[in-house]
TORSETI-796014 format. One record per residue (C-alpha): residue number from 1; residue in one letter; x, y, z. Coordinates in nm, 2 decimals, padded with zeros to 4 digits. Example, Ala and Ser with C-alpha at 12.3 -4.5 7.8 and 13.67 -1.06 7.14 Angstrom:
! residues 2
{rec 1,"a",{01.23,-00.45,00.78}},
{rec 2,"s",{01.37,-00.11,00.71}},
! end
This chain:
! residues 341
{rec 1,"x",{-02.27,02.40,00.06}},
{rec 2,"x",{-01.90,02.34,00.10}},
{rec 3,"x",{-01.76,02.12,00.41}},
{rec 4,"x",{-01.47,02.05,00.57}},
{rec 5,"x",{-01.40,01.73,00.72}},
{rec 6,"x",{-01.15,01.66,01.02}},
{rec 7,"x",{-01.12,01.23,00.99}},
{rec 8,"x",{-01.17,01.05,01.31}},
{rec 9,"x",{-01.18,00.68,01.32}},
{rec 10,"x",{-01.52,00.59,01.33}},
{rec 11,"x",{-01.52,00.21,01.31}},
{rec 12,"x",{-01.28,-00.09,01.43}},
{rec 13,"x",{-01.04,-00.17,01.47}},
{rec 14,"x",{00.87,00.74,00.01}},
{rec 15,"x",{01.18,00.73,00.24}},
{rec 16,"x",{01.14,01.00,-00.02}},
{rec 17,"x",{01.41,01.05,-00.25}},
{rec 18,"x",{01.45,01.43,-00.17}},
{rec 19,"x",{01.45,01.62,00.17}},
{rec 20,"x",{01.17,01.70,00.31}},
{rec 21,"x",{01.17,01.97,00.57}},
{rec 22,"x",{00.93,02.27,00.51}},
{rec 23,"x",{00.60,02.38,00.55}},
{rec 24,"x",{00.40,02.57,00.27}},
{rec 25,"x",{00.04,02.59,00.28}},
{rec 26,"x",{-00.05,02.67,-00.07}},
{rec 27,"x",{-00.42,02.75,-00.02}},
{rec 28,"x",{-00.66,02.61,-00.33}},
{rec 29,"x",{-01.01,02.68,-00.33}},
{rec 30,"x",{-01.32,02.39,-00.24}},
{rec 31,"x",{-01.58,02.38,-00.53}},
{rec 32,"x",{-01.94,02.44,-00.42}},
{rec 33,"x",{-02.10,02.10,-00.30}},
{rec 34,"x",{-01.77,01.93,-00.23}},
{rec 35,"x",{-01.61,01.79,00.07}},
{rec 36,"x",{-01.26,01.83,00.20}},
{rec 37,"x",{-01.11,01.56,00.39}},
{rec 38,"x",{-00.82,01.61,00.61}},
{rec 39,"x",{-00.65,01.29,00.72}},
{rec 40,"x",{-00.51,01.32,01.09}},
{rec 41,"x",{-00.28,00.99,01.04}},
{rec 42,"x",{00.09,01.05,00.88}},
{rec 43,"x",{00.13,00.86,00.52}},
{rec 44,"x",{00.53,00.84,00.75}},
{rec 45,"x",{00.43,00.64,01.01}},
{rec 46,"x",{00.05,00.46,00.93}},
{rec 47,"x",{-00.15,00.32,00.63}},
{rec 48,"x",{-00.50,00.47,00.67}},
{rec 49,"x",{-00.77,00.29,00.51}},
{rec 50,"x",{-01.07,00.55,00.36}},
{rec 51,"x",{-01.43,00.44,00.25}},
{rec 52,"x",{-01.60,00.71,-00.01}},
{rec 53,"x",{-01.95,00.64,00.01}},
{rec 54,"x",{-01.93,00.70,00.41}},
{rec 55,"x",{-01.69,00.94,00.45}},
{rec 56,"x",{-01.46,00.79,00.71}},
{rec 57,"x",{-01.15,00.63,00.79}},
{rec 58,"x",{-01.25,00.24,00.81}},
{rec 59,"x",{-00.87,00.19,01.05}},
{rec 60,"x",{-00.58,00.28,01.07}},
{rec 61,"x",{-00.22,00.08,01.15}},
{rec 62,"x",{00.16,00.17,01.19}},
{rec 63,"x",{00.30,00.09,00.84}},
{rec 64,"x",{00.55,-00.16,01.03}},
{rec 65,"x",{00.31,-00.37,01.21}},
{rec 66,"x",{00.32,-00.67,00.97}},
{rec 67,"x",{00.57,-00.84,00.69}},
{rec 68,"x",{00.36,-01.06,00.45}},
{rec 69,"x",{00.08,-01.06,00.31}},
{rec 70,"x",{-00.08,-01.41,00.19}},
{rec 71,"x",{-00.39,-01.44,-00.04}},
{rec 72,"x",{-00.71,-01.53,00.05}},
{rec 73,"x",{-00.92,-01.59,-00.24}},
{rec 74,"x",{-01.02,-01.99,-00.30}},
{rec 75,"x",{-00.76,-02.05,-00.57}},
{rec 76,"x",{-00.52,-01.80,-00.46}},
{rec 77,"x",{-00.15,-01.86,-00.35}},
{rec 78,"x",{00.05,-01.59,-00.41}},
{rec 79,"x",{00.23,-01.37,-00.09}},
{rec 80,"x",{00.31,-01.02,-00.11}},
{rec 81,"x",{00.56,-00.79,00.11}},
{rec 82,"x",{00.50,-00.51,00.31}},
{rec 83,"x",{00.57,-00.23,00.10}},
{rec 84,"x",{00.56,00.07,00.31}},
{rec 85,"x",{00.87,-00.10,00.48}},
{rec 86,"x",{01.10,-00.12,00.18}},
{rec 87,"x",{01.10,-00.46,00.20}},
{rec 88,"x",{01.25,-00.74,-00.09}},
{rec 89,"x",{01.29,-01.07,-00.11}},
{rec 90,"x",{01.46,-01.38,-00.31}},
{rec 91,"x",{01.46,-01.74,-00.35}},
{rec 92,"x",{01.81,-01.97,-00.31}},
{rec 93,"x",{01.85,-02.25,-00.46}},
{rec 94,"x",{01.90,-02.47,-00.11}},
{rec 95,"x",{01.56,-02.65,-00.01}},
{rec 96,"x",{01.85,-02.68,00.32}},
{rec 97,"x",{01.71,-02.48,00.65}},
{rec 98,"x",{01.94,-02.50,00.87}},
{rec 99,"x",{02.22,-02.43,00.55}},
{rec 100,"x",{02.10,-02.10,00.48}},
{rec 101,"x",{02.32,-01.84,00.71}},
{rec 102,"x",{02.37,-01.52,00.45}},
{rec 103,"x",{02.14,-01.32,00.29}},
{rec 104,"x",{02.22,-01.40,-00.03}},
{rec 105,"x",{01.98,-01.55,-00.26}},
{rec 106,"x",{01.96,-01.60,-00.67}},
{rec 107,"x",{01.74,-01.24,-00.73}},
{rec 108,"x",{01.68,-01.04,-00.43}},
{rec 109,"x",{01.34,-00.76,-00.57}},
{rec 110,"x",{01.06,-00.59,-00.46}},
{rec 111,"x",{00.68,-00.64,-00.51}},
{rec 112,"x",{00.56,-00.39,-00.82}},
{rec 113,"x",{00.34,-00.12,-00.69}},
{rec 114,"x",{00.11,-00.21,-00.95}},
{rec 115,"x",{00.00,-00.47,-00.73}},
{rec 116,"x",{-00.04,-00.75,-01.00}},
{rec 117,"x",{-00.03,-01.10,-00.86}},
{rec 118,"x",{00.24,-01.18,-01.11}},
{rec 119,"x",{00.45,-00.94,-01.02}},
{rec 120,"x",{00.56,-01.00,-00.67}},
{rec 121,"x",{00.90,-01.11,-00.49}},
{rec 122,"x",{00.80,-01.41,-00.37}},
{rec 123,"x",{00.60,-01.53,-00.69}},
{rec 124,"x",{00.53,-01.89,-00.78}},
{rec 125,"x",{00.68,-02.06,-00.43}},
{rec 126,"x",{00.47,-02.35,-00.58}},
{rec 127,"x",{00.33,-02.54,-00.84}},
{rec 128,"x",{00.00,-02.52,-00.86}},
{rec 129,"x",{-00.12,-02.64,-01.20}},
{rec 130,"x",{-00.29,-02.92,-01.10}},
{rec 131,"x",{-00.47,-02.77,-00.79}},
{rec 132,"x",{-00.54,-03.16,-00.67}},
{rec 133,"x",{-00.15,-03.20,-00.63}},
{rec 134,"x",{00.04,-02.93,-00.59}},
{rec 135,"x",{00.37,-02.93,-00.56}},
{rec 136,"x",{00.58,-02.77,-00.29}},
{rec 137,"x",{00.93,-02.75,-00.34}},
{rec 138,"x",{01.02,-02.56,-00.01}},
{rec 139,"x",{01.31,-02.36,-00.09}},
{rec 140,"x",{01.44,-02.14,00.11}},
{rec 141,"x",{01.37,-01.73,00.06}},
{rec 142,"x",{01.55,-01.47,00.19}},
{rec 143,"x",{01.32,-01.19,00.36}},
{rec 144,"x",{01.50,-00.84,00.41}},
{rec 145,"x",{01.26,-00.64,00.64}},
{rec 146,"x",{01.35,-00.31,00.52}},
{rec 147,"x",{01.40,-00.03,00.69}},
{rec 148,"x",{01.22,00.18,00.99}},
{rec 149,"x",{01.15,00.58,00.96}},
{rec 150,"x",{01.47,00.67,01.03}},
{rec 151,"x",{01.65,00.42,00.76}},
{rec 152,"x",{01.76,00.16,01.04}},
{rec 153,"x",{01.69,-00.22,00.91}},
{rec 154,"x",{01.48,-00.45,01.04}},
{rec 155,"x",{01.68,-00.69,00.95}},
{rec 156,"x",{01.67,-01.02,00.75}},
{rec 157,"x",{01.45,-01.36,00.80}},
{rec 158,"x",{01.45,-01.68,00.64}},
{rec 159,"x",{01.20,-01.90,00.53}},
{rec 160,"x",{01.04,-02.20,00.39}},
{rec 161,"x",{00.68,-02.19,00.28}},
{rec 162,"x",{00.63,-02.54,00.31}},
{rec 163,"x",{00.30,-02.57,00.21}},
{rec 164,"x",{-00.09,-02.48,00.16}},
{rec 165,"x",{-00.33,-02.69,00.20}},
{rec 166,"x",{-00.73,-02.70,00.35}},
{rec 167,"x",{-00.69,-02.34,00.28}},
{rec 168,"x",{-00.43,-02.31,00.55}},
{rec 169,"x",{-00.05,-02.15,00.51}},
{rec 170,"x",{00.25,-02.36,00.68}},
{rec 171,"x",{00.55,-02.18,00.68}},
{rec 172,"x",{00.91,-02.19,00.90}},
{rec 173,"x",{01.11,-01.93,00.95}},
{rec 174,"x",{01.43,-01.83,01.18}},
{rec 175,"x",{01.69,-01.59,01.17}},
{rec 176,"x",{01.97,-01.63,00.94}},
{rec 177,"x",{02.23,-01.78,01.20}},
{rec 178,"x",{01.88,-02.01,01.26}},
{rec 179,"x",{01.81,-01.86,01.62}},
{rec 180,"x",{01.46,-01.79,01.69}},
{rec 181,"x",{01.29,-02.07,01.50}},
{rec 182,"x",{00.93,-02.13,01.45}},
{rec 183,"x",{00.68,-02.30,01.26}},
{rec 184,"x",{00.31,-02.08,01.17}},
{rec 185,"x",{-00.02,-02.14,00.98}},
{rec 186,"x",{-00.21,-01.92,00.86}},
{rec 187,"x",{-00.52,-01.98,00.81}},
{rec 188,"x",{-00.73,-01.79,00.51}},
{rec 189,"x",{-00.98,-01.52,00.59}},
{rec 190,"x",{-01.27,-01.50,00.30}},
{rec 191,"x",{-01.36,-01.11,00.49}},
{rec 192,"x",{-01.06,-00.97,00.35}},
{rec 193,"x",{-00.80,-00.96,00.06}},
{rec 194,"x",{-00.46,-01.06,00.22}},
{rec 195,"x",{-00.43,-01.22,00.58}},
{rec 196,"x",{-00.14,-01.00,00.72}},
{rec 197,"x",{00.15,-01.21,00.92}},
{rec 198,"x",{00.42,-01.06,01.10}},
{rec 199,"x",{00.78,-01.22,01.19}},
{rec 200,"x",{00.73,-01.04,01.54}},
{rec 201,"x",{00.72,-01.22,01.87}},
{rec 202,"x",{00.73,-01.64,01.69}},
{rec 203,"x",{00.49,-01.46,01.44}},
{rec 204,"x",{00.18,-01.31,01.47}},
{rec 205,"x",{-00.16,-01.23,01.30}},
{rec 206,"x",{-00.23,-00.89,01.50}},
{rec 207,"x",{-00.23,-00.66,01.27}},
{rec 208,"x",{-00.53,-00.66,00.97}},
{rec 209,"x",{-00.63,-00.51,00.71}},
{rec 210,"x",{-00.98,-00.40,00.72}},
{rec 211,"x",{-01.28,-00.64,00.56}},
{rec 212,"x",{-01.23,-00.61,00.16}},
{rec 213,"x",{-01.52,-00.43,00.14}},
{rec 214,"x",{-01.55,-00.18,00.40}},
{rec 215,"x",{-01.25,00.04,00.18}},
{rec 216,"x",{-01.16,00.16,-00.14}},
{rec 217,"x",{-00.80,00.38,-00.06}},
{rec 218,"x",{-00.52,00.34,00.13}},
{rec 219,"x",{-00.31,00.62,00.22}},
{rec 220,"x",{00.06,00.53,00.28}},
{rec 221,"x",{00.37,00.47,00.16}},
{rec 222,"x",{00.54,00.21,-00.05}},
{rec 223,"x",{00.77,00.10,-00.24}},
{rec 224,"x",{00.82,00.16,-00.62}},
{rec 225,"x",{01.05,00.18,-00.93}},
{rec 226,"x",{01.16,00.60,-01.02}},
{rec 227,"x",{01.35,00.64,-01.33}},
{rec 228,"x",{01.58,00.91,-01.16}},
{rec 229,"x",{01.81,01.13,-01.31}},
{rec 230,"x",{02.06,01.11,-01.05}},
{rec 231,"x",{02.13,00.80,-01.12}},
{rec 232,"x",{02.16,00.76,-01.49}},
{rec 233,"x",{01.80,00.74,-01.55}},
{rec 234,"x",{01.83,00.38,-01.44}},
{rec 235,"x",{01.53,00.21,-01.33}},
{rec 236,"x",{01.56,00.24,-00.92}},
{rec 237,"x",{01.30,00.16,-00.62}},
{rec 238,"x",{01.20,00.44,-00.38}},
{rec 239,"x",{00.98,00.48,-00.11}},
{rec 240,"x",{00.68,00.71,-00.20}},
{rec 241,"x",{00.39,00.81,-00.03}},
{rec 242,"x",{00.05,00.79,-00.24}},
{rec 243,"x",{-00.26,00.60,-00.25}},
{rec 244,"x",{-00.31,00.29,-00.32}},
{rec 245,"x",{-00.66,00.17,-00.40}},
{rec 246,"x",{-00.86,-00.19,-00.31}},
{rec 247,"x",{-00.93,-00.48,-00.54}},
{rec 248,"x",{-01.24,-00.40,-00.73}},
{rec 249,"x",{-01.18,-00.05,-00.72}},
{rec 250,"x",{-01.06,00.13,-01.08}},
{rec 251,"x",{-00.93,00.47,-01.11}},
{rec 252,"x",{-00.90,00.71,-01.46}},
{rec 253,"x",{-00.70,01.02,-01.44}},
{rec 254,"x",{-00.80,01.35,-01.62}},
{rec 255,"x",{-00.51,01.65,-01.58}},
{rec 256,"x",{-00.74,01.93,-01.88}},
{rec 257,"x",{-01.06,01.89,-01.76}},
{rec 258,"x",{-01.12,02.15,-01.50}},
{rec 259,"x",{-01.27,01.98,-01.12}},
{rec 260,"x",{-01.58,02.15,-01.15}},
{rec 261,"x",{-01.67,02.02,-01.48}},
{rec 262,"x",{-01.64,01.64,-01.42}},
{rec 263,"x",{-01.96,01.50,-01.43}},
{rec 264,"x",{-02.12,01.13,-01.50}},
{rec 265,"x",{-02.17,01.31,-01.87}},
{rec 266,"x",{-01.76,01.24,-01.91}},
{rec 267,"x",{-01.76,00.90,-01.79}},
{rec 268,"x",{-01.76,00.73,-02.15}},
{rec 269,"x",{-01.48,00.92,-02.22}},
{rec 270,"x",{-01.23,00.80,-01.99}},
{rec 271,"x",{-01.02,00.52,-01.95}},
{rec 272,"x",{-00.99,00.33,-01.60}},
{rec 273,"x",{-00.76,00.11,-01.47}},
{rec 274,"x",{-00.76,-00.13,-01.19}},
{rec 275,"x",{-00.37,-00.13,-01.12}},
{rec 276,"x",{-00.32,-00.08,-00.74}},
{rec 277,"x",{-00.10,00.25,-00.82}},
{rec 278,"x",{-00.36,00.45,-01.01}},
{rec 279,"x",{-00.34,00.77,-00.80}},
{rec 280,"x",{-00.03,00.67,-00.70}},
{rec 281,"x",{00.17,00.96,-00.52}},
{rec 282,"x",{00.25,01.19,-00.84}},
{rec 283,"x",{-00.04,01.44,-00.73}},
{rec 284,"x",{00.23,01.67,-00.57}},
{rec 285,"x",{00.55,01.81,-00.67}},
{rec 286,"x",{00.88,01.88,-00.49}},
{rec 287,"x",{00.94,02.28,-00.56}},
{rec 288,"x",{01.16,02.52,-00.43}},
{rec 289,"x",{01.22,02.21,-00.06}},
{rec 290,"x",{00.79,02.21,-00.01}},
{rec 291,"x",{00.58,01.95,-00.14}},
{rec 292,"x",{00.27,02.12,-00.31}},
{rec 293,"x",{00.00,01.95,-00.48}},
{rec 294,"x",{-00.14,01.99,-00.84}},
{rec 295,"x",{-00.47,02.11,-00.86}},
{rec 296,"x",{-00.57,02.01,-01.22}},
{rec 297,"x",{-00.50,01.61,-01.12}},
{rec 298,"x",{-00.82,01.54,-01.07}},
{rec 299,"x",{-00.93,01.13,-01.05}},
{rec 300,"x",{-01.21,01.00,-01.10}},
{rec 301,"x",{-01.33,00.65,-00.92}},
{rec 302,"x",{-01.54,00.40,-00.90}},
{rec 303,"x",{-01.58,00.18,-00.59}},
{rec 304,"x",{-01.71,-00.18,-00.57}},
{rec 305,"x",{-02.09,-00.07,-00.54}},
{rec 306,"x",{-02.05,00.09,-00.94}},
{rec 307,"x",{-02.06,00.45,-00.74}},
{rec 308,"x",{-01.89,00.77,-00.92}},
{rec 309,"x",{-01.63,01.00,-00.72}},
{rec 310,"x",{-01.41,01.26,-00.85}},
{rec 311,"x",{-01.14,01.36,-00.59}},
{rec 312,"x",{-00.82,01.54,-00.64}},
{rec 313,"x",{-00.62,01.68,-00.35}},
{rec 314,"x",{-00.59,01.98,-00.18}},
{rec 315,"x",{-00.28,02.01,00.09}},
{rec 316,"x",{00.02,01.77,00.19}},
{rec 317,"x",{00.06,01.93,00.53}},
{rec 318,"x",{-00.16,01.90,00.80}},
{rec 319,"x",{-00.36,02.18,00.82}},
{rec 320,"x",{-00.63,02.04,01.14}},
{rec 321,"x",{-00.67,02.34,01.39}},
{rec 322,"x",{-00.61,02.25,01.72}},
{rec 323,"x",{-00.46,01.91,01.61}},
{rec 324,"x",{-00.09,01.84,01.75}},
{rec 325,"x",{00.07,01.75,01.40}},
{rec 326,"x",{-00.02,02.05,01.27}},
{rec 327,"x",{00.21,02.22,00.99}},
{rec 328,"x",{00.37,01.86,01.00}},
{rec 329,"x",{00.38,01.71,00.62}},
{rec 330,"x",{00.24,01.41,00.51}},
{rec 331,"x",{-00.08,01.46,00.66}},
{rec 332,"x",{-00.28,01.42,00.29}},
{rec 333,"x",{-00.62,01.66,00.23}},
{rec 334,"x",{-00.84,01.64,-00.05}},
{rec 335,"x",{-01.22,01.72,-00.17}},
{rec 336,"x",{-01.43,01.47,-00.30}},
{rec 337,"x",{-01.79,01.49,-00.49}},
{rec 338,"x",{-02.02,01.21,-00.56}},
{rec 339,"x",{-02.11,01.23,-00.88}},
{rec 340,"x",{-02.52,01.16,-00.89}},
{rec 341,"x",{-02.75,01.22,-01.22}},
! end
C-alpha cells in the first residue's frame, strides 16, 4: 500500500549558482509499498536531520545557528566549519593576538564536502603525534563567517585555539580590530559527532547536532567545489543544497537499474562509499529556470544498524496541502523502501 508522509518533528530538540525562481511540479509516480516523505523545513534556511528506520525528522536548526564544529571522539582533534554558511578559514603565521587586525592569512579554503577529517580548513592546529605531549603552537586563524540568505557577510573572527586537553577545547577569539574578546572551552560530548560552537553572544553551545545515532541524513546546504563552465572550468566552491549523510552511514548510487527492481539480491553488486557527499545534491537538474529531479537516481543505504534502504527523490518544491510554504522550492520529497528478505 503506498503512503505519503507529511514530516513533523517528533523528537527533541547552494547560494546556488543559477537563479532560482519557478515552480514546476513534475509529478513521478510512488512504487507499490513505498513511502514518500515530504520535508516541511527549507534546505535555504535549516539543516534537517532524518532517521530511516523511524521515519521522522530527529531536529531541525537554522543553518546559521553555529560556526565550528570540534571533534568528539577520544583521540580526535580536528575542527570543521559550518558549511551551509559559506564559511573558510586560514592560518597566519603570527602566534601575536592582539597583532592580527586584517583578514589576511597564508591560505584562506573551505572544508571539502567529502567530509574527510584531513580535508578541512582548519587542519592540523596541533601536533598531536605524541598524544602524551602535544604540542600547541597557537597561531592565529582567520574565520570568515560567510554569508546569510541574502549574500550579506557575517563577517570575520579571529582566533587562537590554544589548546586541548582532559578532553576539553580552549580557544580565544575577538574581532579583527580585537573588540569583543573572549576566552571558551568546550568541553567534548561522547552522544554526538561534533560539539557545535558558535561566535554569538561571547560564544555559545546552543545549537546541537542531534545524538550520532539517532540520524543518518542531513538535509541542507553546503559548501562545495563545481568545475563550472562559466568560469574556465576552473575548480570553484558553491553553495549547494543536498544531503549529507552521518558517520557510519555508506551510500552506493545506481542511475540503470530501475527503483522497483532494487532489492537485497543487488547488494553484492554495488559499491558504497562512506564520503559525507554520497547523495550529495546532483539528484536534480536546473532545466528550462525549474529545478526537477531525476527519477532513475536511485541510492541505496545502509545505516549504522546494517539496515538496507533504497531512496531516490521525488519533488524539490513543497508540495504539503494546506502547508504555508507551499509551491516554495527547496522543500525536498522522496520515497523510501526498506529493503527486507
Amino acid at each position: 500500500m503506498r503512503k505519503i508522509i507529511s514530516i513533523i518533528l517528533l523528537t527533541q530538540l547552494f547560494t546556488s549558482c543559477f537563479d532560482e525562481n519557478s515552480f514546476v511540479i513534475t509529478p513521478i509516480p510512488i512504487e507499490p509499498n513505498s513511502i514518500e516523505v515530504k520535508i516541511p523545513y527549507s534546505m535555504y534556511a535549516d539543516q534537517t536531520y532524518f532517521n530511516l528506520f523511524d521515519i521522522i525528522v530527529v531536529s531541525h536548526n537554522n543553518f546559521a545557528d553555529w560556526d565550528l564544529g570540534f571533534e568528539t571522539t577520544p583521540n580526535g582533534y580536528h575542527i570543521i566549519l559550518n558549511t551551509s554558511r559559506f564559511m573558510y578559514a586560514g592560518v597566519t603565521n603570527s602566534t601575536n593576538f592582539s597583532l592580527v587586525t586584517t583578514n589576511i592569512a597564508d591560505t584562506m579554503i573551505y572544508d571539502r564536502s567529502s567530509g574527510h577529517p584531513d580535508s578541512t580548513a582548519i587542519g592540523d592546529w596541533a601536533d598531536f603525534s605524541d598524544p602524551l605531549n602535544p604540542v600547541f603552537p597557537k597561531k592565529v586563524y582567520i574565520i570568515d563567517r560567510g554569508i546569510d540568505e541574502s549574500g550579506n557577510s557575517f563577517g570575520y573572527k579571529k582566533i587562537v585555539f590554544e589548546k586541548l586537553e582532559d578532553d576539553i577545547y580552549y580557544i580565544r577569539f575577538a574581532n579583527l580590530d580585537n573588540s569583543d574578546e573572549h576566552t571558551f572551552e568546550i568541553p567534548k560530548n561522547a552522544a554526538v559527532n561534533f560539539v557545535q560552537f558558535s561566535f554569538n553572544g561571547g560564544g555559545n553551545l546552543n545549537t546541537q547536532q542531534p545524538g550520532k545515532e539517532l540520524w543518518d541524513l542531513n538535509l541542507t546546504k553546503y559548501s562545495t567545489i563545481l568545475f563550472d563552465n562559466a568560469n574556465n572550468n576552473k575548480p570553484t566552491p558553491y553553495l549547494v543544497r543536498g544531503v549529507l549523510i552521518n558517520k557510519g552511514v555508506t551510500v552506493a548510487k545506481d542511475t540503470i537499474t530501475p527503483y522497483k527492481s532494487i532489492s537485497l539480491n543487488n547488494i553484492s553488486g554495488y559499491t558504497f562509499s562512506n564520503k559525507q557527499d554520497a547523495i550529495g545534491y546532483n539528484w536534480k537538474s536546473y532545466i528550462n529556470g525549474n529545478y526537477i529531479v531525476k527519477p532513475h537516481y536511485s541510492y541505496i543505504i545502509k545505516d549504522r544498524n546494517n539496515n538496507y534502504y533504497k531512496l531516490r527523490f521525488t519533488g524539490f518544491n513543497n508540495t504539503i496541502i494546506g502547508d504555508i510554504h507551499y509551491g516554495v522550492k527547496g522543500y525536498p520529497s522522496f520515497e523510501m523502501s526498506k529493503l527486507n528478505l
